[in-house]
N, C-alpha and C positions, 0 to 999 in steps of 0.2 A: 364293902368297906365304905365308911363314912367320912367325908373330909368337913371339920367345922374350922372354916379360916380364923386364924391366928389364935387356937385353941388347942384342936388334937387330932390324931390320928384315932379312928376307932376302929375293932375289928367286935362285930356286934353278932356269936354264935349262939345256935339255940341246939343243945344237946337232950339229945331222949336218953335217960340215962336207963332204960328198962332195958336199951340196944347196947349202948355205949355205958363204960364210967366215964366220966371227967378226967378222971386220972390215964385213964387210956387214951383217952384224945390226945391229953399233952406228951404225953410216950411217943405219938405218931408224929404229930405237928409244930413238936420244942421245936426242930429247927427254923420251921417259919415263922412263927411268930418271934424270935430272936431276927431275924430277917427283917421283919415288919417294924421293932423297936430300933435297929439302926439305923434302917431309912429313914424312922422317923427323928430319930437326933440329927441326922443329917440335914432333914428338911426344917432344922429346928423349931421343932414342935414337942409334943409328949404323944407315946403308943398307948390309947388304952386296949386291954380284952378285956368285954365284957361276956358271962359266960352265963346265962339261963336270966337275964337283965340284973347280975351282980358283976361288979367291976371287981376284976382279979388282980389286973395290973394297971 
């Protein structure tokens, strides 16, 4: 995880998708990263996920 002060939260994964789809990731891991964006309202900030160095959210 990356903290850039008074900017964002980022959570920065790199997916092999020949293993994994993307889609399957977020199947496993919706709840934490919903986890990760509350926290970070809370620390008010913005959550990004970037996924293969594209930002999703």
């Amino acid at each position: 995880m990356e903290i850039v002060k008074d900017s964002h939260i980022g959570l920065n994964i790199k997916i092999d998708t020949s293993i994994c789809a993307v889609m399957d990731y977020f199947e496993i891991f919706l709840n934490r990263m919903i986890l990760c964006r509350k926290a970070a309202e809370k620390l008010e900030t913005e959550f990004w996920l970037v996924i293969n160095g594209q930002r999703v959210i």
